[in-house]
KOLKETOR-460248 format. One record per residue (C-alpha): residue in three letters; x, y, z. Coordinates in steps of 0.02 Angstrom, whole numbers, m for minus. Layout:
N
aa:x:y:z
Ala:X:Y:Z
...
This chain:
484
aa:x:y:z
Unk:3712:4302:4720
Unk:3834:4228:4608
Unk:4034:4206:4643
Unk:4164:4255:4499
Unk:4354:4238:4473
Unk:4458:4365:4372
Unk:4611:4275:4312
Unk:4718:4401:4234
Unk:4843:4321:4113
Unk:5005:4382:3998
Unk:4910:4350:3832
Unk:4718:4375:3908
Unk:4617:4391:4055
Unk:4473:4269:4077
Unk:4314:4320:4203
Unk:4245:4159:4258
Unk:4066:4151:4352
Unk:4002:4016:4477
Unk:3832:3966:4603
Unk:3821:4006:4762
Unk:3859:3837:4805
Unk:4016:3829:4658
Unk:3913:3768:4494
Unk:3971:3809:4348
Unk:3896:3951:4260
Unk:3991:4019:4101
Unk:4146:4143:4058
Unk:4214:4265:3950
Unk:4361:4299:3887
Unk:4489:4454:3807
Unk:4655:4445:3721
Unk:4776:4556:3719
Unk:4938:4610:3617
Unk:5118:4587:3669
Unk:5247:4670:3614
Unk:5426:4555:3594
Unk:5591:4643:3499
Unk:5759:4551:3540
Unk:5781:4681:3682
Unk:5610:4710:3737
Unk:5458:4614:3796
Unk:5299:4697:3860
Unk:5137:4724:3870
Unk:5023:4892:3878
Unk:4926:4899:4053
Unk:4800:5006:3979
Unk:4757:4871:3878
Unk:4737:4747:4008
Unk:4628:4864:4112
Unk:4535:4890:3947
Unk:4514:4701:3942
Unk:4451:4679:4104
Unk:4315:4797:4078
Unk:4245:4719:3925
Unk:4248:4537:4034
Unk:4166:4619:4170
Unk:4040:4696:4049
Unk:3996:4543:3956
Unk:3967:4425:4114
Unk:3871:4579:4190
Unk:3734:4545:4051
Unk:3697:4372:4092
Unk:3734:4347:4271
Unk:3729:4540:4363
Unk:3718:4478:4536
Unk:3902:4453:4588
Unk:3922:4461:4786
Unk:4105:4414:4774
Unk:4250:4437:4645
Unk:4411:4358:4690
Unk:4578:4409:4558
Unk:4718:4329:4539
Unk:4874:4382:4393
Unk:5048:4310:4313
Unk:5195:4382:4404
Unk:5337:4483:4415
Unk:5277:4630:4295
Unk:5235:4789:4375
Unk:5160:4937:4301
Unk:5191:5132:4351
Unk:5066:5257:4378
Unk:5050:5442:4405
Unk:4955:5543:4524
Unk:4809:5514:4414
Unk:4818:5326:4408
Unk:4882:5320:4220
Unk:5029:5224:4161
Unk:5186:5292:4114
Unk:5285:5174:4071
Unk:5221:4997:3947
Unk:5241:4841:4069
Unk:5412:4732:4059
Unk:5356:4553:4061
Unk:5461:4433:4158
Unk:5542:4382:4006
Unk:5614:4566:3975
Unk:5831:4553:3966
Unk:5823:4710:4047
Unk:5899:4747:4243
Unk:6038:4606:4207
Unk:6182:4726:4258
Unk:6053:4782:4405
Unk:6019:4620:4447
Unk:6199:4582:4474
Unk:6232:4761:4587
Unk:6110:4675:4712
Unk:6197:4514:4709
Unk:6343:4606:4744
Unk:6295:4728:4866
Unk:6187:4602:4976
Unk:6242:4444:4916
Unk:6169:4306:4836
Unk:6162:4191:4993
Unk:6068:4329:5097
Unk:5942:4363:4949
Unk:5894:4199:4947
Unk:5889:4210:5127
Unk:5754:4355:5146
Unk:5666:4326:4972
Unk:5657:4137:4936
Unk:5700:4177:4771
Unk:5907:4162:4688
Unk:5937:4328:4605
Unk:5877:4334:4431
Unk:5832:4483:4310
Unk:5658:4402:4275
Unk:5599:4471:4442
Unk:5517:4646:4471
Unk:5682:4746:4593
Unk:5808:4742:4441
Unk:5692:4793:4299
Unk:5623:4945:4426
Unk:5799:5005:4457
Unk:5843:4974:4251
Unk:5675:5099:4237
Unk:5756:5216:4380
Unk:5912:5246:4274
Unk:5842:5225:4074
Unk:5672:5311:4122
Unk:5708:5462:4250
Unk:5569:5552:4199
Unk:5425:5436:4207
Unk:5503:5343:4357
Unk:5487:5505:4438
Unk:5313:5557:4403
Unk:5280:5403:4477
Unk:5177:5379:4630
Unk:5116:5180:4628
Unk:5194:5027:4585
Unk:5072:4875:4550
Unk:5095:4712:4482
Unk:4958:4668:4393
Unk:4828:4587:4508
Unk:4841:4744:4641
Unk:4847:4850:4508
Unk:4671:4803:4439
Unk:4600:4787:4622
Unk:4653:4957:4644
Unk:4591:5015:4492
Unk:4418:4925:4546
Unk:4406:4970:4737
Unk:4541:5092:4767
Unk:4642:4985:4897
Unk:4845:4959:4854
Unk:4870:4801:4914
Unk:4944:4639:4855
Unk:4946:4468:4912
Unk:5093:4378:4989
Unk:5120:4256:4857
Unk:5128:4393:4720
Unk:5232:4499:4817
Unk:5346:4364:4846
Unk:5382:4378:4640
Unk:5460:4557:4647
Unk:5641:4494:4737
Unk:5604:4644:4857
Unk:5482:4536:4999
Unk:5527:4455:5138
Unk:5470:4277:5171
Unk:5505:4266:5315
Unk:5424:4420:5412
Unk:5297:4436:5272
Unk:5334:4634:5234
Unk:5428:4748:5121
Unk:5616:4693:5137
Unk:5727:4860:5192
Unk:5880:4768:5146
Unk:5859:4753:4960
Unk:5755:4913:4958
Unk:5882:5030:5026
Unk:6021:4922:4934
Unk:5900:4936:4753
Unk:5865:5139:4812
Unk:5684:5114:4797
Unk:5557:5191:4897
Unk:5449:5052:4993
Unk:5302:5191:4987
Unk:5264:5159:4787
Unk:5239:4998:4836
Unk:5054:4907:4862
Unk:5028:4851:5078
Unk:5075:4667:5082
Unk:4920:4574:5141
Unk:4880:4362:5160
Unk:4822:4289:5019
Unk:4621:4303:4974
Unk:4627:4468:5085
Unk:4434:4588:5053
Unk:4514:4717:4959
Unk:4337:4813:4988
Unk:4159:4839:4865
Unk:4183:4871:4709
Unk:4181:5050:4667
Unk:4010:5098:4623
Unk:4036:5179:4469
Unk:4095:5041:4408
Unk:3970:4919:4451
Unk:3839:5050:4370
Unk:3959:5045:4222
Unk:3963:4863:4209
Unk:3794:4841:4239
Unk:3794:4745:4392
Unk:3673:4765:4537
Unk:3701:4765:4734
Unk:3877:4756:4807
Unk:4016:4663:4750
Unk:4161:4627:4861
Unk:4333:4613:4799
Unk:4459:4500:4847
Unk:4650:4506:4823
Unk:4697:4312:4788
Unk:4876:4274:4717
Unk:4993:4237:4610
Unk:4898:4126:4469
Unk:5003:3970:4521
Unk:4940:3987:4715
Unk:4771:4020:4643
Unk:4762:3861:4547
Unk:4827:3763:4700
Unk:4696:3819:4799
Unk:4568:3793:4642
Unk:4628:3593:4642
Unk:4583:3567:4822
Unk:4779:3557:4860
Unk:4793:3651:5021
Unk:4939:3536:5144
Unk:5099:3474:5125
Unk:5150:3307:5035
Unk:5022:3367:4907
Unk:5056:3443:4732
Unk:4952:3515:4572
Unk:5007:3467:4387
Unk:4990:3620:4271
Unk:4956:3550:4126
Unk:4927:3710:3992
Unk:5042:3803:3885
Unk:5196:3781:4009
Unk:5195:3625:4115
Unk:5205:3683:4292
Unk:5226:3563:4460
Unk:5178:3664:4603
Unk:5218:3552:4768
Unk:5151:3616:4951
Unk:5286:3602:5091
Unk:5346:3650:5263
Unk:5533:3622:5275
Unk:5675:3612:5148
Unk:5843:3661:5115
Unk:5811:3823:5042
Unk:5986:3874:4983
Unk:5985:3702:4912
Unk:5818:3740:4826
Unk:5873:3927:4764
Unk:6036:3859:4669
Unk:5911:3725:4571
Unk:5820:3897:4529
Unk:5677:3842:4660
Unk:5560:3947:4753
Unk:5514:3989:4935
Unk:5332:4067:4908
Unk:5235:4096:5064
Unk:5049:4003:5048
Unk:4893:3992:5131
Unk:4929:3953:5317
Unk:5086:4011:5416
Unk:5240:3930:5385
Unk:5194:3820:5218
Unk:5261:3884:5053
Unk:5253:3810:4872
Unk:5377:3820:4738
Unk:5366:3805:4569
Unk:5465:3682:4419
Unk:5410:3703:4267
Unk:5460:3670:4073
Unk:5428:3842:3945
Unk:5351:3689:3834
Unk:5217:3592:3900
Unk:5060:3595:3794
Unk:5153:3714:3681
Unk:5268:3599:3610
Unk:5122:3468:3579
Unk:5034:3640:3465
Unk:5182:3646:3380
Unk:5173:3491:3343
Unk:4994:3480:3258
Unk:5011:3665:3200
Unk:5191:3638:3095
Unk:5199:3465:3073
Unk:5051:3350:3095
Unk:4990:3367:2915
Unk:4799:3390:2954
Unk:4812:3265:3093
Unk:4721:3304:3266
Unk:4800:3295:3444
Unk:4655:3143:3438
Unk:4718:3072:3301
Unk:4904:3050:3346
Unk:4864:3009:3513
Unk:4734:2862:3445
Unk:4796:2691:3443
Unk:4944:2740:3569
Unk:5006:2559:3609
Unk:5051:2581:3783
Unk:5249:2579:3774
Unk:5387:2708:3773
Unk:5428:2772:3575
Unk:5623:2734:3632
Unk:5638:2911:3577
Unk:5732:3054:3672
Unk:5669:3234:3673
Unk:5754:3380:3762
Unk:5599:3494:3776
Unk:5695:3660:3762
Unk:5609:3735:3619
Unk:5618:3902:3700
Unk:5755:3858:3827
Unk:5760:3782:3976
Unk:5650:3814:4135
Unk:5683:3754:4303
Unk:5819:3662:4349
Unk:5932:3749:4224
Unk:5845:3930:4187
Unk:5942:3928:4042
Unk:5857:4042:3893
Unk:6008:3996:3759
Unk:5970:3799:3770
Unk:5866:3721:3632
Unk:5765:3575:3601
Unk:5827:3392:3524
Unk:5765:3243:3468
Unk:5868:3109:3470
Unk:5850:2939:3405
Unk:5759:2934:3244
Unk:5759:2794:3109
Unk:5665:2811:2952
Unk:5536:2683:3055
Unk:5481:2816:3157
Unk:5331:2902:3135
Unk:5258:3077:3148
Unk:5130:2999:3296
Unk:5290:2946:3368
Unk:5371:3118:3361
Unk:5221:3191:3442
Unk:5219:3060:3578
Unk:5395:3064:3619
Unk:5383:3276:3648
Unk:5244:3213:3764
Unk:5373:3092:3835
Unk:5497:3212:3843
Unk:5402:3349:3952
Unk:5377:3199:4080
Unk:5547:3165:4095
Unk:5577:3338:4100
Unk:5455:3339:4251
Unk:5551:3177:4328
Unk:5720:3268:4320
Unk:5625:3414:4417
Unk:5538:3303:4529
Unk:5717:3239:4587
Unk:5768:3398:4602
Unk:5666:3463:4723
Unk:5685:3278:4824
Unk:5883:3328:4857
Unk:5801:3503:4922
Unk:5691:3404:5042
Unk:5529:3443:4955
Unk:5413:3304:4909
Unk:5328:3279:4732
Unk:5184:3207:4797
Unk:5027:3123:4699
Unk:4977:3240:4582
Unk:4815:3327:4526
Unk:4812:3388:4349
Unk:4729:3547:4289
Unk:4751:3632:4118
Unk:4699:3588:3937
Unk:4841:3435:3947
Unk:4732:3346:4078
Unk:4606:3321:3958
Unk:4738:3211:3870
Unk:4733:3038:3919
Unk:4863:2969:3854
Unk:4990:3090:3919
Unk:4926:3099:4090
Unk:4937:2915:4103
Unk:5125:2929:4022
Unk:5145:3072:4182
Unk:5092:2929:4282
Unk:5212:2796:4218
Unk:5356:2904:4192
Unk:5349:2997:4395
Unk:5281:2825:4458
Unk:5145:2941:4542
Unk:4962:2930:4563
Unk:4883:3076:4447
Unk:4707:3129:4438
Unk:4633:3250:4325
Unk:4501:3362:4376
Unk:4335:3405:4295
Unk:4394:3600:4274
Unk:4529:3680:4182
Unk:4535:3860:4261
Unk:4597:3799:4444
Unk:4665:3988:4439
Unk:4484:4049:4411
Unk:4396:3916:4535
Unk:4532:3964:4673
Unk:4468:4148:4633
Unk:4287:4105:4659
Unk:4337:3995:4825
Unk:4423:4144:4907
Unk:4265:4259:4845
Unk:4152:4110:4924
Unk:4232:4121:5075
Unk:4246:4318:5086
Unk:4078:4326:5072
Unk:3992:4179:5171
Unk:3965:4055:5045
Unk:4102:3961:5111
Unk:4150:3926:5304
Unk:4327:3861:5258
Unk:4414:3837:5111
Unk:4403:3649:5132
Unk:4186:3675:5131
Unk:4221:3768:4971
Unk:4335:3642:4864
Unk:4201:3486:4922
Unk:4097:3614:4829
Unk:4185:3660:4656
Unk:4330:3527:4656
Unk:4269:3356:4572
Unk:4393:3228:4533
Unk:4365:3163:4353
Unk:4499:3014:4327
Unk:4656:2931:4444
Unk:4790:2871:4318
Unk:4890:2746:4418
Unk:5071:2692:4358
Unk:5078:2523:4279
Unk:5249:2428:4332
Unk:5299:2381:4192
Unk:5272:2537:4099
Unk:5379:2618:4250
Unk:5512:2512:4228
Unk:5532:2544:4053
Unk:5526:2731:4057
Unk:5674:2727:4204
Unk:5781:2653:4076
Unk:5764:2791:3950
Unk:5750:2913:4093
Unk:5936:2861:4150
Unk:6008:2928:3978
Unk:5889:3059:3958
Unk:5962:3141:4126
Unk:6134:3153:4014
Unk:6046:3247:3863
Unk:6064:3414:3911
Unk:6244:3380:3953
Unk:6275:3329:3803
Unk:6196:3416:3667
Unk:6198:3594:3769
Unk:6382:3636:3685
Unk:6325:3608:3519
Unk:6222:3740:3565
């Protein structure tokens, strides 16, 4: 009986299927549309659930024995359904403007300091309380046929098994948990007016949700039982899918966004909330992980080769790469700024240029830039007391030699790719492992499906060099952020 791993995305969900004993075995994959107008961002649930079907259907065909399926989703969104499980309203993505004037009645009414407190989390509209009390006032109707509220990944287990429940780490994305006593926070419900009971049960991450419903499985074409599992929030997921499981220990996100994800124990967490760090509970009792990240990671290098490379591959410009710093500065904003600023009306900049420079050197100093980006984050977090520790990179950048060894030279870290790109889906299949008896522990399972490809080590010299650009890159966004 094979394991699989439902990773449920904002643009697709992919269905990924594994051995027994964690070998690789194939996917398949579904977009879906988005909708984004200057004042609206979403997504249609129905198509996501639509999605998921077809993914299920398709792996069904070639590999129906599935004992275990763990599911993990992006955050924040939440979808509302009626006493007949359809949705009534489309889904606001985290990137929605909408609940900033709600946002700001909480910070008022509770205060910022004790939010951060109980939720880990500084108040921000991107986060599910404001938008459901924006849908409360601008939706009446719907929000009052309503009788669930489900982010995304208890929203398809409970679609699949008929459980409401979501993970700790998800929950922890809705500004409405509590870290610390790992339930519903009463505070900001009764201070948002929302009633706790539309909400999923909180459960630990890679919780049995139950078997999949057997209509479904018929449907699908699968045979014998197949046990759900609630997992996390994707970021948690891919932690767990890199083998990254203790403090001191951190996972490089190398896709579309560039996303460190450090484990810890301790830290200043007020000091962490007003960088725009989280507190997000993780797989044992007391550790959390937080997450700094840059909008632009692999997406700036795209635009790169889609606008500007003239026919030239990401092979091609990275080919010959000498080694040394371009001496160019990029502020990697190109659809604002992530963690430490959270700043959506920042831009990017390239500064520098001489008619020398080339278009390989553009595209290598955007790869430069995201690093120091990551540096400036890394720092960050250090004045927090959380530790950016080696690194182990997942995501289609890790394929990328070059700029995980410029990672390397720029954070003076240790980083080592991995063989797999979907940590998200792997961390799926290692909770389903374990759920089922594949796995003892989750340690048994990642000396199963985690395999270290390459260790980049930091060359001195190449260190050095980057610090010196690295001082006058901290002073970039302070200076070009008014010309703005």
């Amino acid at each position: 009986m094979n394991l699989a791993g439902l990773d449920i995305g904002t643009t697709g969900c992919k269905l990924s299927v594994f051995t027994p004993d964690g070998g690789y075995l194939g996917c398949a994959y579904r977009a879906y549309p988005s909708s984004r107008t200057e004042g609206e961002h979403e997504i249609d649930a129905a198509d996501i659930w639509a999605a998921v079907r077809e993914v299920m259907r398709e792996v069904a065909a070639s590999y129906p024995n599935i004992s275990g399926l763990g599911v993990t989703s992006f955050g924040e969104s939440f979808v509302l359904l009626d006493d007949s499980d359809i949705p009534l309203c489309p889904v606001m993505l985290y990137s929605d403007p909408r609940g900033g004037e709600e946002c700001q009645q909480l910070s008022d009414k509770v205060g910022e300091a004790k939010i951060i407190g109980i939720t880990g989390v500084k108040p921000d509209v991107s986060y599910s309380l404001p938008k459901l009390m924006w849908l409360r006032t601008n939706r009446p109707v719907q929000y009052a046929r309503a009788k669930r509220v489900l982010l995304m990944q208890d929203y398809i287990v409970y679609l699949l098994t008929g459980t409401a429940q979501i993970d700790h780490s998800l929950a922890a994305r809705t500004m409405a948990f509590d870290i610390n006593r790992l339930e519903w926070s009463e505070t900001l419900q009764d201070a948002a007016g929302i009633d706790a009971a539309l909400l999923s049960r909180p459960v630990p991450t890679g919780t049995v949700a139950g078997p999949l419903r057997r209509s479904f499985a018929e449907s699908f074409g699968l045979s014998g039982r197949t046990t759900v599992v609630s997992v996390s929030h994707d970021q948690v997921a891919a932690a767990v899918g890199s083998g990254v499981f203790d403090s001191g220990r951190t996972v490089d996100g190398a896709g579309t966004v560039e996303c460190l994800t450090p484990v810890f124990t301790g830290c200043d967490r007020d000091r962490l909330a007003q960088s725009n760090y989280c507190a997000v509970p993780f797989i044992t009792p007391g550790s959390y992980v937080t997450y700094a990240y840059s909008y632009t990671g692999g997406a700036l290098a795209e635009w790169f080769v889609t606008n500007l490379a003239g026919g030239d591959t990401y092979t091609d410009l990275e080919s010959g790469w000498n080694g040394e710093p371009t001496g160019l500065l990029v502020l990697p904003h190109f659809a604002g700024a992530a963690t430490p600023y959270m700043d959506a009306g920042s831009r990017g900049a390239i500064v520098g240029l001489e008619l020398s420079h080339t278009k390989q050197d553009i595209y290598l100093s955007l790869l430069e830039g995201v690093c120091y980006e990551m540096r400036l984050n890394a720092e960050r977090l250090a004045e927090a007391g959380v530790t950016v520790a080696p690194l182990r990179a997942v995501g289609g950048g890790a394929n990328s030699r070059v700029w995980t060894q410029m990672k390397a030279d720029v954070l003076g870290l240790p980083v080592t790719a991995l063989r797999t790109n979907e940590a998200g889906a792997v961390g799926c299949a290692m909770w389903a492992g374990l759920a089922t008896g594949a796995f003892a522990t989750l340690t048994q399972a990642a000396e199963a499906m985690v395999e270290e490809r390459e260790t980049f080590y930091p060359r001195a010299e190449a260190h050095r060099r980057y610090a010196e650009l690295y001082g006058r890159y901290k002073n970039l966004y302070a200076a070009v952020r008014p010309l703005m």
